[in-house]
Structure formats: structure tokens, C-alpha cells
C-alpha positions as CSV (number, residue, x, y, z in Angstrom):
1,X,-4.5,-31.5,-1.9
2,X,-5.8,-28.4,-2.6
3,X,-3.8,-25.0,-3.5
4,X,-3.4,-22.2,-1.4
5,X,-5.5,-19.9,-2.0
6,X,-3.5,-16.3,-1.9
7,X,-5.5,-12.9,-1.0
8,X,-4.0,-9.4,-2.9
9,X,-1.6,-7.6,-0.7
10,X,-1.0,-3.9,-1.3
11,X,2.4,-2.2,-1.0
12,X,2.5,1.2,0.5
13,X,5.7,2.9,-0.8
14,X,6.7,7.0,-0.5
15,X,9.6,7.8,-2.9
16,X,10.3,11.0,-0.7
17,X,10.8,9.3,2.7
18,X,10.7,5.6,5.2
19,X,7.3,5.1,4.9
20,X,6.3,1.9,3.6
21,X,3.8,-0.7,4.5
22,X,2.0,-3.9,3.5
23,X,-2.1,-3.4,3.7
24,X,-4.5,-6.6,3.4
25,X,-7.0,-4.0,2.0
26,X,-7.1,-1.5,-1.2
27,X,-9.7,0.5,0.9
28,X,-6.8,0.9,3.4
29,X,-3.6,1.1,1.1
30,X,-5.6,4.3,-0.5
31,X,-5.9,6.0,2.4
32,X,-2.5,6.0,3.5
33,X,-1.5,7.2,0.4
34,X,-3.7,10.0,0.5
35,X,-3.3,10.9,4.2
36,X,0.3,11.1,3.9
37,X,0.2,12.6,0.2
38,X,-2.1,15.6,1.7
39,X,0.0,15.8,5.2
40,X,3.6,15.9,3.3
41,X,3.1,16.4,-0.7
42,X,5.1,13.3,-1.3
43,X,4.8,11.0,-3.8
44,X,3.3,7.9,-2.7
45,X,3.5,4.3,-4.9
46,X,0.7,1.9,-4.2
47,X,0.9,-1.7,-5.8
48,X,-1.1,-4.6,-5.7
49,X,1.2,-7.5,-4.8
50,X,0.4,-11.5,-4.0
């Protein structure tokens, strides 16, 4: 029996408000974060996660 194999996950988090999400892709974690960074001036946490 093999091991799963696990992909990266990446954890949207704002410390200023709700917003928080789980991405499948860096390419789309980072956008996010700078969307709503530009749109609100909130500080936005992104993490790699498993």
C-alpha cells in the first residue's frame, strides 16, 4: 500500500476582518491577498499548509 500523496494547501487569513479561505494554488492564494490588501488596506496572512 502506498501513501497518500498530499498537495500544499494555502490559507487565506485577514487579521482586520472574516475573510479567510483555503486555495489549492499559490498563484491564487496571492491574488486574494493582494486584491483584498489593495481594495481594504488590511493585513492579509497567507500560509502554506498540508
Amino acid at each position: 500500500m502506498e501513501p497518500a500523496t498530499r498537495e500544499a494547501k494555502y490559507h487565506v487569513v485577514c487579521r482586520d476582518c472574516s475573510v479567510e479561505r483555503l486555495f489549492e494554488s499559490d498563484a491564487e492564494a496571492t491574488a486574494l491577498e493582494r486584491e483584498h490588501a489593495e481594495e481594504t488596506d488590511h493585513r492579509i496572512v497567507v500560509g502554506r499548509v498540508w
